[in-house]
C-alpha positions as CSV (number, residue, x, y, z in Angstrom):
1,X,95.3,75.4,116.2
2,X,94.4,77.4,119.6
3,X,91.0,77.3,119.3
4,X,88.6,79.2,121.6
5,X,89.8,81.6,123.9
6,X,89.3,85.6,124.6
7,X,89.1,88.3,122.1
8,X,88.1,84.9,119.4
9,X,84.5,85.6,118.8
10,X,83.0,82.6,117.3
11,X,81.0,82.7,114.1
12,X,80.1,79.3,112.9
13,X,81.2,76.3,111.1
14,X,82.2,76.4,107.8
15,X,82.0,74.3,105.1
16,X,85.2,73.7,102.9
17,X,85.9,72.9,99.8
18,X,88.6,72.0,97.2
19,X,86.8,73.2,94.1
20,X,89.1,71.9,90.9
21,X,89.5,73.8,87.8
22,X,87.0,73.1,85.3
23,X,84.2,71.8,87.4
24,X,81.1,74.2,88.5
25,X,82.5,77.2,87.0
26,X,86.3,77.3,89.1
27,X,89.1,79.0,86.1
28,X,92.0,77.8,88.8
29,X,91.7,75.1,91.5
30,X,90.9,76.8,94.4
31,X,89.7,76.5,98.0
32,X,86.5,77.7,99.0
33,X,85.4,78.4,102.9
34,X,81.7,78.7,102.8
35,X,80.1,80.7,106.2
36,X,77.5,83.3,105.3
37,X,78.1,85.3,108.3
38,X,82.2,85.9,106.5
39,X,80.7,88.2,104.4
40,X,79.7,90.7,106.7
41,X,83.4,91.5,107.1
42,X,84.5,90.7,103.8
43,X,82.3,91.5,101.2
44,X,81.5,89.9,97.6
45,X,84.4,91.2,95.0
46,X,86.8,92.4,97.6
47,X,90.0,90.6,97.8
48,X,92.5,90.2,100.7
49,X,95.5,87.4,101.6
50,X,95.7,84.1,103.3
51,X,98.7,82.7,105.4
52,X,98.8,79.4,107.4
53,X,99.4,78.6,110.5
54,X,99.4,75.4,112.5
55,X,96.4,73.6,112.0
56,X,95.1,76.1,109.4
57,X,95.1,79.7,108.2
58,X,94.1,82.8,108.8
59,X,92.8,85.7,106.9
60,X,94.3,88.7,107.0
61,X,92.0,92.2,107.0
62,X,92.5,95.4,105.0
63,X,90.9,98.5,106.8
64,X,87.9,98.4,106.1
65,X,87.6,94.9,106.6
66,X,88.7,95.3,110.1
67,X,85.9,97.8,111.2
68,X,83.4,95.6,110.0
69,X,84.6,93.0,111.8
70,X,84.9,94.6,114.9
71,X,81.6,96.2,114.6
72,X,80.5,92.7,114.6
73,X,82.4,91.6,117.4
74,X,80.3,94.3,119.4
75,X,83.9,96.7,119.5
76,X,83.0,100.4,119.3
């Protein structure tokens, strides 16, 4: 995990959860990452992939995606 450092805008903490099949609603066991602020870049409904890296994972950003995100960064 790098952790802060330039270009990494910061946008809060998150809470995490393993969320097992059958309980509160889940179909599969899944992981959930709970931040508000996540879904100005990714928005309810729209899908996109996960890969992991040392000390966590990343999320990676479809177009449109992206442009929000740096919209929200303050990038023009």
């Amino acid at each position: 995990m790098s952790g802060a450092g330039p270009g990494k805008i910061h946008l809060g903490k998150a809470d995490v959860y393993i969320h097992l099949k059958g309980k509160s609603g889940a179909s599969v066991t899944h992981v959930d990452i709970e931040l508000d602020a996540l879904n100005d870049i990714l928005k309810p409904g729209e899908n996109t992939y996960v890969g992991a890296k040392k000390g966590g994972v990343f999320l990676g950003l479809k177009k449109d995606m992206i442009v929000r995100a740096e919209k929200k960064a303050g990038k023009k």
